[in-house]
C-alpha positions as CSV (number, residue, x, y, z in Angstrom):
1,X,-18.4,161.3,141.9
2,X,-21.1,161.9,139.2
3,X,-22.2,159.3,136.2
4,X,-20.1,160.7,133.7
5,X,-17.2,161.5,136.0
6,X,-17.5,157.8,137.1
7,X,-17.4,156.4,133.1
8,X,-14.8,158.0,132.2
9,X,-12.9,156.3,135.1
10,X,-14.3,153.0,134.1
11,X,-13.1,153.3,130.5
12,X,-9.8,154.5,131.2
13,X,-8.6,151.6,133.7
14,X,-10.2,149.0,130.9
15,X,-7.8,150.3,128.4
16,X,-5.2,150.0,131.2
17,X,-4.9,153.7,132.2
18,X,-5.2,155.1,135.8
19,X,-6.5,157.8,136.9
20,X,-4.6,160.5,138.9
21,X,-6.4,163.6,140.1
22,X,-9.1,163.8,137.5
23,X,-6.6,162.6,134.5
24,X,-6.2,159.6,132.6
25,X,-2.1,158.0,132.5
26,X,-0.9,155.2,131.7
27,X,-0.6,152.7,133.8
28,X,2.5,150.3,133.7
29,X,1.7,147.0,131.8
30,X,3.1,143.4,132.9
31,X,3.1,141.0,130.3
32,X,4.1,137.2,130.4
33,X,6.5,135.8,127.7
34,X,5.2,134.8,124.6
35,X,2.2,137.9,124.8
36,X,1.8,138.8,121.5
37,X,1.7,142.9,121.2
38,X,3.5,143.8,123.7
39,X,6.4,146.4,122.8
40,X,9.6,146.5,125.2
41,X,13.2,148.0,124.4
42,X,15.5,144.4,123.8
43,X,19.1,144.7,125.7
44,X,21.5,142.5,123.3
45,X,25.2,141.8,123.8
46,X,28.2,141.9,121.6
47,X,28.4,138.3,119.9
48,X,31.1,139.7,117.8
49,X,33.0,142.9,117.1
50,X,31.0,145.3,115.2
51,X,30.6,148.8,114.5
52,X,27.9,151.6,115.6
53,X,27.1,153.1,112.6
54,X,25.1,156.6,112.0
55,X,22.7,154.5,109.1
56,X,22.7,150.9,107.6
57,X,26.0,150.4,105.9
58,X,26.4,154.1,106.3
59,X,29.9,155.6,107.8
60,X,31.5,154.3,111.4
61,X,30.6,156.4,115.1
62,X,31.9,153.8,117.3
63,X,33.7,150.2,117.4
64,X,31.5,147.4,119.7
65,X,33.2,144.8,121.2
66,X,32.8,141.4,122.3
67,X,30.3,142.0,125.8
68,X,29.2,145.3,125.0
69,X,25.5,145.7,125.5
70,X,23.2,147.2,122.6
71,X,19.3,148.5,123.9
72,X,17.0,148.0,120.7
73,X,13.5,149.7,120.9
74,X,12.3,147.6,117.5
75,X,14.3,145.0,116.4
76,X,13.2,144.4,112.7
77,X,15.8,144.0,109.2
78,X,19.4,143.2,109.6
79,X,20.5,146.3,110.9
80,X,19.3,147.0,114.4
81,X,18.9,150.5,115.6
82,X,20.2,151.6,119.4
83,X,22.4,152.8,121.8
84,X,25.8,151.3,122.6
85,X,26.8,151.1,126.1
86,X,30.6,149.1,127.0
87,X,30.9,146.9,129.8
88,X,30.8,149.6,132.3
89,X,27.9,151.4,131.4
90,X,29.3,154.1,129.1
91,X,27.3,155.0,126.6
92,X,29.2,155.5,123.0
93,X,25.4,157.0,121.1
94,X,23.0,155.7,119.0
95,X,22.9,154.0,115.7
96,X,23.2,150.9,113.5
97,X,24.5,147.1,114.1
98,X,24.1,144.3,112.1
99,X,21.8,142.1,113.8
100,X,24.3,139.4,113.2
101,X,26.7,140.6,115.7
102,X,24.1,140.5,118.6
103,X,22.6,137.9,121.0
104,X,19.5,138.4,122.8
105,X,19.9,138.5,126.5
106,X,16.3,138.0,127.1
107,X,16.1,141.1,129.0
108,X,13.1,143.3,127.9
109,X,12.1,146.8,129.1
């Protein structure tokens, strides 16, 4: 391996890539809780019956009930955006829920 071939390897796994036949990829990140930074998709459940809208307030795509589990790549504001799944794995689409009607599960992915 020659100097510069051997940098660029360095520098990659410092910024937690790998390399994989001459190219740098990202390399999966474990994080503790309470890491500040890292980004995960939040799975909440159904506190209360809601509905999936298609924007904030916006018309009704599906009804969420009680149990129901909603994925949430960013939780921010009260309206959450992400996909509805029922009890059984289904998934009903994507959208909006009030934050309100959700509780965290604590699972992160």
């Amino acid at each position: 391996m020659n100097r510069t071939k051997t940098a660029v390897v360095a520098l990659a796994m410092g910024v937690g890539l790998t390399v994989s036949g001459g190219v740098a990829v990202a390399a999966p990140v474990e994080a503790a809780a309470g890491e500040i930074g890292i980004q995960c998709t939040r799975q909440y459940v159904l506190a209360s019956n809601a509905t999936l809208r298609h924007s904030p307030g916006g018309s009704v795509k599906a009804y969420a009930f009680v149990g129901d589990k909603f994925n949430v790549p960013n939780p921010s504001g009260s309206w959450y955006y992400g996909n509805l799944y029922d009890q059984s794995n289904t998934h009903f689409g994507d959208g909006y829920i009030l934050a309100s009607a959700l509780a965290y599960t604590g699972i992160c992915f």
